[in-house]
TIRO-2110 file (N, C-alpha, C; in Angstrom, 1 decimal):
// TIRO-2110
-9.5, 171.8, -85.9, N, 1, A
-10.7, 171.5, -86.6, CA, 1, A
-11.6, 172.7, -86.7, C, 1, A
-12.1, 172.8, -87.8, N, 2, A
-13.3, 174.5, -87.8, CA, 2, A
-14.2, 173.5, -88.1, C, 2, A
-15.1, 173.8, -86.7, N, 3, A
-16.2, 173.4, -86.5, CA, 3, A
-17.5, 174.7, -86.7, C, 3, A
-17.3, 175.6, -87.1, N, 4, A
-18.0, 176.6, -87.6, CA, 4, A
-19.4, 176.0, -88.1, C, 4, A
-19.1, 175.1, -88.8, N, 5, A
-20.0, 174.7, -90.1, CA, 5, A
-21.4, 174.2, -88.8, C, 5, A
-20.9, 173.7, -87.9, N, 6, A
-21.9, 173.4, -86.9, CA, 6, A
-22.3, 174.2, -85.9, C, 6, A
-23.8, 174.0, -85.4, N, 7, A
-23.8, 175.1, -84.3, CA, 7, A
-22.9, 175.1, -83.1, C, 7, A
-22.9, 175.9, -82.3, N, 8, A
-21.7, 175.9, -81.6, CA, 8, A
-22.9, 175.0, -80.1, C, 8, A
-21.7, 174.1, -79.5, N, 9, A
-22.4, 173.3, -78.3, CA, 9, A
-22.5, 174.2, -77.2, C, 9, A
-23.5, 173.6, -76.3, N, 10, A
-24.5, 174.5, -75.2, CA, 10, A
-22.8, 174.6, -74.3, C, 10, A
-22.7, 175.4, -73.0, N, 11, A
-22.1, 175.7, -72.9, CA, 11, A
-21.6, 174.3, -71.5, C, 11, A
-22.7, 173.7, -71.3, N, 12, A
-22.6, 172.3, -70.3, CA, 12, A
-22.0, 171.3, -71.4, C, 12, A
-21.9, 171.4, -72.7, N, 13, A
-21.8, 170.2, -73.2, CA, 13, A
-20.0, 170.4, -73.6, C, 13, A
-19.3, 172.2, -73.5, N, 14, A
-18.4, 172.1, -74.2, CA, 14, A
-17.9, 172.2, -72.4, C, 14, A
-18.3, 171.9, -71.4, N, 15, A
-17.7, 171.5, -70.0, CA, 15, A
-17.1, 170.1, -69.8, C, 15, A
-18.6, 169.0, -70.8, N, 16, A
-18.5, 167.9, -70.6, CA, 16, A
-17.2, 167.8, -71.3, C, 16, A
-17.4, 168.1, -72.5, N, 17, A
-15.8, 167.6, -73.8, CA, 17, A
-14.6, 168.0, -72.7, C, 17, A
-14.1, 169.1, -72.4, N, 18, A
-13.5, 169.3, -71.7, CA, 18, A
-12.7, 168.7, -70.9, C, 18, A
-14.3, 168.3, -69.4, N, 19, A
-13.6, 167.3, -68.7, CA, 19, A
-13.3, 166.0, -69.2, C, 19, A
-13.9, 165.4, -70.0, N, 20, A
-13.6, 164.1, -70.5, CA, 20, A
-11.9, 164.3, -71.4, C, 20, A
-11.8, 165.2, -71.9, N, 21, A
-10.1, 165.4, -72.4, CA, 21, A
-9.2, 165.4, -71.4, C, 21, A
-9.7, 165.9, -70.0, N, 22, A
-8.8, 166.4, -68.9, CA, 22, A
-8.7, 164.8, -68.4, C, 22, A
-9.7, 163.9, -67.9, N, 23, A
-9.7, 162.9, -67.4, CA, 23, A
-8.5, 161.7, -68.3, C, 23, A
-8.7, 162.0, -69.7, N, 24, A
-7.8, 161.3, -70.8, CA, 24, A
-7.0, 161.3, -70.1, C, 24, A
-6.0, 163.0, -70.2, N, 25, A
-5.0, 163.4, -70.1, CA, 25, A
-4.5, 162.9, -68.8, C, 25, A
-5.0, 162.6, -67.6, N, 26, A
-4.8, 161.5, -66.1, CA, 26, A
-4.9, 160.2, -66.3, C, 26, A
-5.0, 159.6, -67.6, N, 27, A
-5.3, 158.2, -68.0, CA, 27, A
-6.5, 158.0, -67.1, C, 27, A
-7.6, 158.5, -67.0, N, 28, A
-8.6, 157.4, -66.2, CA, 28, A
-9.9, 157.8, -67.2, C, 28, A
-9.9, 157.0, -68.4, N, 29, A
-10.9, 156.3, -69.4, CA, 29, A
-12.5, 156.6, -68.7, C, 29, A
-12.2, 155.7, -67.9, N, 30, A
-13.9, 155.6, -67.1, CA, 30, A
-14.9, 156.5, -66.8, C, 30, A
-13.5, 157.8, -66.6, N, 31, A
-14.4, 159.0, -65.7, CA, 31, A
-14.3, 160.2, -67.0, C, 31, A
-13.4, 159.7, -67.8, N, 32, A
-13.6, 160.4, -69.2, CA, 32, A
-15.3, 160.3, -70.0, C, 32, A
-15.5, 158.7, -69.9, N, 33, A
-16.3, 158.3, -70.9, CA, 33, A
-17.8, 158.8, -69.8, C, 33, A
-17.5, 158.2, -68.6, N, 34, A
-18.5, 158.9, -67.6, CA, 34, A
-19.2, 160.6, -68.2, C, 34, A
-18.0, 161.4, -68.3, N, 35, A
-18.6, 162.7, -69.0, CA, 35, A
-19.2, 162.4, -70.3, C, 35, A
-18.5, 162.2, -71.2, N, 36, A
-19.0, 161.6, -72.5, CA, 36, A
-20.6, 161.3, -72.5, C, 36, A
-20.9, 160.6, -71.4, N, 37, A
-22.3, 159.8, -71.5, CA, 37, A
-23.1, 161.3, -70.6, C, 37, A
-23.0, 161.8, -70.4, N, 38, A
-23.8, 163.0, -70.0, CA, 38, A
-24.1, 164.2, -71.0, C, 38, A
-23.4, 164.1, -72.5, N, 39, A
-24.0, 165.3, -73.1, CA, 39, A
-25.5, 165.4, -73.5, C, 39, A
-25.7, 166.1, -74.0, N, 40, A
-26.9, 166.9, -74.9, CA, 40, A
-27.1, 165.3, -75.9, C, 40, A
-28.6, 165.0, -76.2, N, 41, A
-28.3, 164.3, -77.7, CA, 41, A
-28.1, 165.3, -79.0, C, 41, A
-28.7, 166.5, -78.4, N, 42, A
-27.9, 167.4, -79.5, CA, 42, A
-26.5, 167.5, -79.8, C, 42, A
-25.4, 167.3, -78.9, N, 43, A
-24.4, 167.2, -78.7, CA, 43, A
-23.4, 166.5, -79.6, C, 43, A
-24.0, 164.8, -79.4, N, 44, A
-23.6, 163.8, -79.8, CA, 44, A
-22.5, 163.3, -81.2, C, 44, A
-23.4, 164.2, -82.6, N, 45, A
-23.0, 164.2, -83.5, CA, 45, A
-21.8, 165.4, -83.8, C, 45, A
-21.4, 166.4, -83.0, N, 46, A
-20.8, 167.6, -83.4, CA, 46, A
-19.2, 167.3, -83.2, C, 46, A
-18.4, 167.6, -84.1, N, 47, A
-17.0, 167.0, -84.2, CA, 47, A
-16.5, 166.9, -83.1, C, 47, A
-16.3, 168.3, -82.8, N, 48, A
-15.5, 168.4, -81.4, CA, 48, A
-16.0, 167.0, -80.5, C, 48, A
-17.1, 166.5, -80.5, N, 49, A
-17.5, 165.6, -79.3, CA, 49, A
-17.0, 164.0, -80.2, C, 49, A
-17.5, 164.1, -81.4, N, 50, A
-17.0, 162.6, -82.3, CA, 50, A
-15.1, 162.6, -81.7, C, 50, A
-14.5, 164.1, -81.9, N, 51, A
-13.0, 163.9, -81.9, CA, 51, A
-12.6, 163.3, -80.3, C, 51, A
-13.3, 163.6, -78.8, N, 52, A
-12.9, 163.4, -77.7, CA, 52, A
-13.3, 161.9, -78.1, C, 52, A
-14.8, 160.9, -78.4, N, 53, A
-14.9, 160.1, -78.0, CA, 53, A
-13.9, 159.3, -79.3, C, 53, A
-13.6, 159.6, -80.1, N, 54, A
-12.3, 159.1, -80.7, CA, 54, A
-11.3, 158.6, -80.0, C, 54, A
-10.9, 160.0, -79.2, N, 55, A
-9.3, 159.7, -78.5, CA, 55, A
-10.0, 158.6, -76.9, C, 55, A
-11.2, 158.4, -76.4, N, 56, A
-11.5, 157.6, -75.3, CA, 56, A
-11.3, 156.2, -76.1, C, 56, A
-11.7, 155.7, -77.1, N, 57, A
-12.0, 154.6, -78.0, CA, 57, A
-10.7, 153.9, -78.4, C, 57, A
-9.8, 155.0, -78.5, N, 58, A
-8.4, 155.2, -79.0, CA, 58, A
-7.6, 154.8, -78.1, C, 58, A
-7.8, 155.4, -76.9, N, 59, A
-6.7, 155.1, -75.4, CA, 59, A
-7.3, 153.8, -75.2, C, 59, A
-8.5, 153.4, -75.2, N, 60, A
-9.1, 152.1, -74.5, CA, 60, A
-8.6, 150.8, -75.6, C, 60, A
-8.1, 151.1, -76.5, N, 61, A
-7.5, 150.0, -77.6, CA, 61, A
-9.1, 149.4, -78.2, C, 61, A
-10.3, 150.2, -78.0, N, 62, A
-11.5, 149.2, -78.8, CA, 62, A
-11.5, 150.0, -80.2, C, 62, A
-10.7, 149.4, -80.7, N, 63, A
-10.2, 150.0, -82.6, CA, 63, A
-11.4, 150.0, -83.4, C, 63, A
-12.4, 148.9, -83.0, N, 64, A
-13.9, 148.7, -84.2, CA, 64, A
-14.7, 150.2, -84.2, C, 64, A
-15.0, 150.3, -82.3, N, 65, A
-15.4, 151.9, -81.9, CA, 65, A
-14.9, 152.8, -82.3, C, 65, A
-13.3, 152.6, -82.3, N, 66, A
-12.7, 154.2, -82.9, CA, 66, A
-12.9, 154.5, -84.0, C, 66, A
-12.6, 153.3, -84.7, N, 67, A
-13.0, 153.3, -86.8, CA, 67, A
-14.7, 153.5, -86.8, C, 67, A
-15.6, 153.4, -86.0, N, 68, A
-16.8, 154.0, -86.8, CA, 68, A
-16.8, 154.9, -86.2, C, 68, A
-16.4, 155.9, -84.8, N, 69, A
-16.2, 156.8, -84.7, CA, 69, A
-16.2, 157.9, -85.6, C, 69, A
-14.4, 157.4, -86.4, N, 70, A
-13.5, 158.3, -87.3, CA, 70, A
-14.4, 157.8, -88.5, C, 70, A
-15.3, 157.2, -89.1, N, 71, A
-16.0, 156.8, -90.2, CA, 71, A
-16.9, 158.2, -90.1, C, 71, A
-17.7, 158.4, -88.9, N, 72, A
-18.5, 159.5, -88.6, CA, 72, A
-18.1, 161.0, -89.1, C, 72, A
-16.9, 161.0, -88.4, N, 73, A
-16.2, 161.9, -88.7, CA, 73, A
-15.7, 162.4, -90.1, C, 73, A
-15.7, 161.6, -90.8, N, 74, A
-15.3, 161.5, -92.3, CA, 74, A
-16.0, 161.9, -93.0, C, 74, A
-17.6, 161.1, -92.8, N, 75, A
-19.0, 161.1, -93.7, CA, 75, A
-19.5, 162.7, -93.2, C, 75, A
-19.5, 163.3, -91.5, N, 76, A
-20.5, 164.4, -92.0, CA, 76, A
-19.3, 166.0, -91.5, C, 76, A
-18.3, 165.7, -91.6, N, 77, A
-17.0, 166.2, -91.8, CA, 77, A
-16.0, 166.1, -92.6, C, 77, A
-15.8, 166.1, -93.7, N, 78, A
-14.9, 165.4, -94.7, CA, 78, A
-14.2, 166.1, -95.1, C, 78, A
-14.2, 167.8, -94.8, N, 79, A
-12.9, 168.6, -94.5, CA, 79, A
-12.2, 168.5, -93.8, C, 79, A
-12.3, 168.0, -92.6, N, 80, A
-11.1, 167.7, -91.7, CA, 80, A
-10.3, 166.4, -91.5, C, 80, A
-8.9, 167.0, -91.8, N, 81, A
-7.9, 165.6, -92.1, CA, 81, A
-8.3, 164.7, -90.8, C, 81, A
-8.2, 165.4, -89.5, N, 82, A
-8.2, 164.1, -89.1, CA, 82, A
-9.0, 163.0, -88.7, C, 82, A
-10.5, 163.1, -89.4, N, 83, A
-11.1, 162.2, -89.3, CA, 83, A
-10.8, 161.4, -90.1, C, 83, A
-10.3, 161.6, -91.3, N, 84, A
-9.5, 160.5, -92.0, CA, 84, A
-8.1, 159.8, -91.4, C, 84, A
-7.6, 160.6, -90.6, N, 85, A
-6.2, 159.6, -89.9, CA, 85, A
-6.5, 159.2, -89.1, C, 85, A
-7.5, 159.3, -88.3, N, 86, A
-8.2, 158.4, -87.1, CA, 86, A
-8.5, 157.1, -87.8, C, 86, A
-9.4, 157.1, -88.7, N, 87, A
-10.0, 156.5, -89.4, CA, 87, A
-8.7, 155.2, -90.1, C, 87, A
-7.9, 156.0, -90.7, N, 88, A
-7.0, 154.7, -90.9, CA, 88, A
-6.2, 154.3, -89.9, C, 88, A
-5.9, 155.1, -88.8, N, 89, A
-5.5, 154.7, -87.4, CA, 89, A
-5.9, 153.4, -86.9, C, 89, A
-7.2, 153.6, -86.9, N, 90, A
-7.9, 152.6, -86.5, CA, 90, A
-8.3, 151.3, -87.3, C, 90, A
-7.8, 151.9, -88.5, N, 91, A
-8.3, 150.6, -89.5, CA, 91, A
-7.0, 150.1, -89.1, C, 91, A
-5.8, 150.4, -88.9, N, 92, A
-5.0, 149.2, -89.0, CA, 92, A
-5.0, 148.7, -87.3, C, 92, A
-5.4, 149.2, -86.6, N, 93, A
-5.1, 148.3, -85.4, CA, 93, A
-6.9, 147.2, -84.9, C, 93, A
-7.4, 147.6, -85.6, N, 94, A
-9.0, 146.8, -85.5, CA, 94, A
-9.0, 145.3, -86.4, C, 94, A
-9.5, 144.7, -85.2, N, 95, A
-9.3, 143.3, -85.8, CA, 95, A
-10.2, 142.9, -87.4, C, 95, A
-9.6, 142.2, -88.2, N, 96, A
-9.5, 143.0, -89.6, CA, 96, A
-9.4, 143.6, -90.3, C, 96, A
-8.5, 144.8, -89.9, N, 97, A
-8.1, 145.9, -90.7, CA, 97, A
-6.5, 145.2, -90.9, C, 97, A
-5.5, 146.2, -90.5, N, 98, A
-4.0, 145.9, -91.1, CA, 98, A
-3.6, 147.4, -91.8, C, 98, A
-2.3, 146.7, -91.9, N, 99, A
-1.8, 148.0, -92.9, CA, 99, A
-2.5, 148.4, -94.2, C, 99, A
-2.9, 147.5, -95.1, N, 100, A
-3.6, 147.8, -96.4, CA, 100, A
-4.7, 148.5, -96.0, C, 100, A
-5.3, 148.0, -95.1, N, 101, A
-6.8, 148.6, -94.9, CA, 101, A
-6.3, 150.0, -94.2, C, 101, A
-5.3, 150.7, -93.7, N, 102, A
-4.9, 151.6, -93.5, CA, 102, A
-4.8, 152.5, -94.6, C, 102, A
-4.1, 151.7, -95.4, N, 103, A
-3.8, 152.7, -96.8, CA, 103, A
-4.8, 152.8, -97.5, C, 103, A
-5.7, 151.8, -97.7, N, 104, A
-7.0, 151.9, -98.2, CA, 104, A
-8.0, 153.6, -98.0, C, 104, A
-7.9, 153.7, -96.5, N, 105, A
-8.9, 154.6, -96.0, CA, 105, A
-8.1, 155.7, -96.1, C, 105, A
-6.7, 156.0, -95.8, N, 106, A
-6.4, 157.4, -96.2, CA, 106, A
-5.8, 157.9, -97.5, C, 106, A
-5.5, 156.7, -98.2, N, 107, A
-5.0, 156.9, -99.8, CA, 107, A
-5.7, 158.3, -100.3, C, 107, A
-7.4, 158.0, -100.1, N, 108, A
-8.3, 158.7, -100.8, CA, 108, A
-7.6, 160.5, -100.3, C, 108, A
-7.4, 160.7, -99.3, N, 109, A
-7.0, 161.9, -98.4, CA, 109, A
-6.2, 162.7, -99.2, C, 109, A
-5.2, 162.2, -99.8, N, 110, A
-4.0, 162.7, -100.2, CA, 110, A
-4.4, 164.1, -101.5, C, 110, A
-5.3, 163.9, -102.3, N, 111, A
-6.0, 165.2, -103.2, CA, 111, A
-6.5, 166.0, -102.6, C, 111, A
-7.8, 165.7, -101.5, N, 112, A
-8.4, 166.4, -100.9, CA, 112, A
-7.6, 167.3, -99.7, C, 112, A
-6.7, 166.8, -99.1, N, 113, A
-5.2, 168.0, -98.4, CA, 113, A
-4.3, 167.8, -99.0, C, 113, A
-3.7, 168.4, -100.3, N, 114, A
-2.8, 168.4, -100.3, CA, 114, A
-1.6, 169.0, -99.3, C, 114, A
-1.8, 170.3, -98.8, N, 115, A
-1.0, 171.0, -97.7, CA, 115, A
-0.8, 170.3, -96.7, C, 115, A
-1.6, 169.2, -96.1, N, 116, A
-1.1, 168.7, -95.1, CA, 116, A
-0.1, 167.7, -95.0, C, 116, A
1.1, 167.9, -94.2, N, 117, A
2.4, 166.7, -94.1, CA, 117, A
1.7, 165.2, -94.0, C, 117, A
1.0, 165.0, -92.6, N, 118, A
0.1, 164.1, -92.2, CA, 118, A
0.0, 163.3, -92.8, C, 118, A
-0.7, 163.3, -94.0, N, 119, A
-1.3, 162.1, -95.1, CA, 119, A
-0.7, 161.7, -95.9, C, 119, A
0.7, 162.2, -96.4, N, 120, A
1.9, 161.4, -96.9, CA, 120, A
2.9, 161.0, -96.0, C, 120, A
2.8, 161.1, -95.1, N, 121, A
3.9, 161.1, -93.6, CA, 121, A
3.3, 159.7, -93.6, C, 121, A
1.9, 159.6, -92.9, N, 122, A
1.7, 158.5, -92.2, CA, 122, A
1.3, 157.0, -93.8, C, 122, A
0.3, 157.6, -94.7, N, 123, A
1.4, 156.7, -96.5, CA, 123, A
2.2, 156.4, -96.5, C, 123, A
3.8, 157.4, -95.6, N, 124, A
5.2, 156.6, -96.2, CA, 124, A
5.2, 155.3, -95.1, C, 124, A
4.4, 155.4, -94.0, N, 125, A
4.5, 154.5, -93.1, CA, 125, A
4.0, 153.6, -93.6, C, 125, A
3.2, 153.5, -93.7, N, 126, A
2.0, 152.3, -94.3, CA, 126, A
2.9, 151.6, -95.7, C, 126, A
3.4, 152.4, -96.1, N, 127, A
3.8, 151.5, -97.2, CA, 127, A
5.4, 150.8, -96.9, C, 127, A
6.2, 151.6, -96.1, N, 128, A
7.0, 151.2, -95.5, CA, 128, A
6.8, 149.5, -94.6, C, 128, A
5.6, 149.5, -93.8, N, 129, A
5.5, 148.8, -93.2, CA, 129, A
4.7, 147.4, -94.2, C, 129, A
4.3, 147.5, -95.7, N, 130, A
4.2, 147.0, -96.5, CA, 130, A
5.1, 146.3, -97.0, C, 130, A
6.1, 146.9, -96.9, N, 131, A
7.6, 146.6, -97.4, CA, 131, A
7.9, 147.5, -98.4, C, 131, A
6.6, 148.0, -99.3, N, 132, A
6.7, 149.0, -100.1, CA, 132, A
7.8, 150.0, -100.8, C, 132, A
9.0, 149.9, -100.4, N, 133, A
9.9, 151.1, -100.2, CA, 133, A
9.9, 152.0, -100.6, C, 133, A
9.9, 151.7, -102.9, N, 134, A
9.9, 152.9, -103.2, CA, 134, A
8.3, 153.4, -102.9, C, 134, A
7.7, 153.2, -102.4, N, 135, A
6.3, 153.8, -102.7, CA, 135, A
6.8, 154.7, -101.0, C, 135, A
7.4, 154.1, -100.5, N, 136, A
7.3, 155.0, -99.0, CA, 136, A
8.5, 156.0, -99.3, C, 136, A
9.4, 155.8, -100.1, N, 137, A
10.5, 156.6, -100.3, CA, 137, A
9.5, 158.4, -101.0, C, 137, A
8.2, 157.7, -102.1, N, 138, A
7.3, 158.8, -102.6, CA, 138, A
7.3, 159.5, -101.7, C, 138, A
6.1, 158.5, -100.6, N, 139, A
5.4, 159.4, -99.7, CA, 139, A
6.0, 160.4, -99.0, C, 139, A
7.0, 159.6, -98.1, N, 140, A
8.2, 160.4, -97.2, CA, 140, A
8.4, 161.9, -98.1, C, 140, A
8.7, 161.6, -99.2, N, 141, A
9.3, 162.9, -99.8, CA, 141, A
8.6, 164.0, -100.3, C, 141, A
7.3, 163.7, -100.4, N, 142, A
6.0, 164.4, -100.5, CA, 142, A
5.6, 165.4, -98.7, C, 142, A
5.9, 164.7, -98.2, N, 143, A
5.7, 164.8, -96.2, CA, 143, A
6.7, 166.2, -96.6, C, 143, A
8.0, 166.0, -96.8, N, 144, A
9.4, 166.4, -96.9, CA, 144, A
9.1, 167.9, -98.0, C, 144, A
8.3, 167.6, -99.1, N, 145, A
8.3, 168.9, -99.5, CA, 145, A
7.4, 170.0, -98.9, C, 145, A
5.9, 169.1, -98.5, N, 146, A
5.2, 170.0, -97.9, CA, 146, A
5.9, 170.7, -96.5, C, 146, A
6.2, 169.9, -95.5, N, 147, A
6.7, 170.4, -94.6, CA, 147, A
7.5, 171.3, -94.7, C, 147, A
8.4, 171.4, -95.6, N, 148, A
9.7, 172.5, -96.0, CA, 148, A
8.9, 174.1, -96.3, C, 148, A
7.3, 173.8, -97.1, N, 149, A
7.2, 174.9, -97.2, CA, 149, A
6.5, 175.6, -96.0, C, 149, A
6.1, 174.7, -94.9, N, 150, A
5.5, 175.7, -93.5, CA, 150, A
6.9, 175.7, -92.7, C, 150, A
8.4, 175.4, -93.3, N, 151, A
9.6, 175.6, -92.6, CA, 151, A
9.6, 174.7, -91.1, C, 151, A
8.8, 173.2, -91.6, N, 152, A
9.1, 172.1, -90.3, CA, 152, A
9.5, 171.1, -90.8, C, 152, A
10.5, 171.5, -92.0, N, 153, A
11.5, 170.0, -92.2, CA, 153, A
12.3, 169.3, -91.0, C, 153, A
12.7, 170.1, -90.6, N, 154, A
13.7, 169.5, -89.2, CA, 154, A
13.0, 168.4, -88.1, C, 154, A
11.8, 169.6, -87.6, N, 155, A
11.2, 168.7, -87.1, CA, 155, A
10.0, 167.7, -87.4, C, 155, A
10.1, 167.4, -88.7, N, 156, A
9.8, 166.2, -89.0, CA, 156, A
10.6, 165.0, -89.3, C, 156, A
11.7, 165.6, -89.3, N, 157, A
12.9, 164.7, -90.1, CA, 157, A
13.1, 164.3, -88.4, C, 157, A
13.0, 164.8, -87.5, N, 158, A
13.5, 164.2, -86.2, CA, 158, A
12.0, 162.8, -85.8, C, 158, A
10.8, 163.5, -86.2, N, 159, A
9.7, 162.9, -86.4, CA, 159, A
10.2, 161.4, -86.8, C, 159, A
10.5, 161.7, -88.3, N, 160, A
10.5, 160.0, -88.7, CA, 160, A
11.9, 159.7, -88.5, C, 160, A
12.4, 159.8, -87.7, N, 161, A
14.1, 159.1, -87.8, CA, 161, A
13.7, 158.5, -86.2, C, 161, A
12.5, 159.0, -85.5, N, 162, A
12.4, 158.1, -84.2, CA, 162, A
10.8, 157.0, -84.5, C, 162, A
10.2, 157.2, -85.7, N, 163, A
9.1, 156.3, -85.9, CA, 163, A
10.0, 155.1, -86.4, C, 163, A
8.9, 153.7, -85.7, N, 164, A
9.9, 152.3, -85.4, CA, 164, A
9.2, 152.1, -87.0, C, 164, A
7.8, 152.6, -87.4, N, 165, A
7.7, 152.5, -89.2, CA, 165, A
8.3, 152.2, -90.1, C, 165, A
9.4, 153.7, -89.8, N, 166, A
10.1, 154.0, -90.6, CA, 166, A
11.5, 153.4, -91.2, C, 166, A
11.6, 152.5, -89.7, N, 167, A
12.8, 151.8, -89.2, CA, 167, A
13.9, 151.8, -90.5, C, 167, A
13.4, 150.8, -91.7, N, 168, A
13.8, 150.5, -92.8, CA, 168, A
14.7, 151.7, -93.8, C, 168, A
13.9, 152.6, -93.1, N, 169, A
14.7, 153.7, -94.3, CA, 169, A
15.4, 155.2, -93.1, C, 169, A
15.6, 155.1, -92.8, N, 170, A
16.5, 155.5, -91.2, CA, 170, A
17.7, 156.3, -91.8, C, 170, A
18.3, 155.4, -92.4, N, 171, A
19.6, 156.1, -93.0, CA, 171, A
19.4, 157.1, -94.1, C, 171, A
18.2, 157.2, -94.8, N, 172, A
18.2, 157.8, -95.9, CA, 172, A
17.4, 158.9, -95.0, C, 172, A
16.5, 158.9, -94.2, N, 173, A
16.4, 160.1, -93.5, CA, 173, A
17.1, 160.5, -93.0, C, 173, A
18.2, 160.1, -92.2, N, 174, A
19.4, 160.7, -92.0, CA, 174, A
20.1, 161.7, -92.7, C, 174, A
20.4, 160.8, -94.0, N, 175, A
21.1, 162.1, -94.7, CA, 175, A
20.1, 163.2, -95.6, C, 175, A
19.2, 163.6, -95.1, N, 176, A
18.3, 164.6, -95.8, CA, 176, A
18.5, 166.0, -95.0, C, 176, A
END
């Protein structure tokens, strides 16, 4: 994420993000989100800190939090992909979201990064798990050209031959 665009956080608040990532990374939520509730209110709104309380929101399975999280992230960041894959992340596991509302919220993505694998990768899923095929056979292949040109076909192709998404089309990633 280039977070440039924002001023840079006090130097206690890029301790708090920190520990709260480190606590993630031990699985213990509580003493994550414990940091989390100690920053700056200046703090609050600045990516880097929307992206940690993403991933607390995220591990804790509360999908409504994560999606207006990643909504936040979208509206005053909207260069960076992944507040839109959070955002449909969470739209499909939040009660009322689903696959469509997945594809709904990162469809839009796909113009604004072209370069990035990500947003036709996780498309071929979504439509895959639609039933969609040829529309996932697109996306997959779109994932498939961009990645070729930063030279990580392989390891994407190892990527979706283990995603349970993809399950349906397995053999055709195979032979690519």
């Amino acid at each position: 994420m280039n977070a440039t665009a924002f001023p840079p956080l006090e130097a206690r608040d890029v301790h708090l993000v920190r520990a709260a990532e480190g606590w993630l990374e031990l699985n213990l939520p509580a003493e994550a989100e414990a940091e989390l509730a100690q920053l700056s209110p200046a703090a609050q709104a600045h990516p880097l800190v929307l992206q940690a309380l993403w991933q607390l929101h995220a591990h804790q399975h509360r999908w409504a939090l994560a999606h207006t999280v990643a909504e936040q992230l979208v509206q005053t960041f909207p260069g960076d992909v992944n507040g839109w894959v959070h955002r449909a992340y969470a739209a499909r596991r939040m009660e009322g979201g689903g696959l469509q509302a997945a594809w709904d919220a990162l469809r839009p993505a796909v113009e604004q990064f072209p370069g990035e694998t990500i947003v036709p990768y996780n498309l071929a899923c979504y439509a895959c798990q639609l039933g969609k095929l040829d529309a996932a056979r697109h996306w997959l292949g779109r994932a498939f050209e961009i990645a070729g040109k930063h030279k990580a076909r392989e390891s994407l192709k190892q990527m979706a031959l283990a995603d349970p998404d993809l399950a349906p089309l397995r053999e055709e990633i195979q032979a690519r």
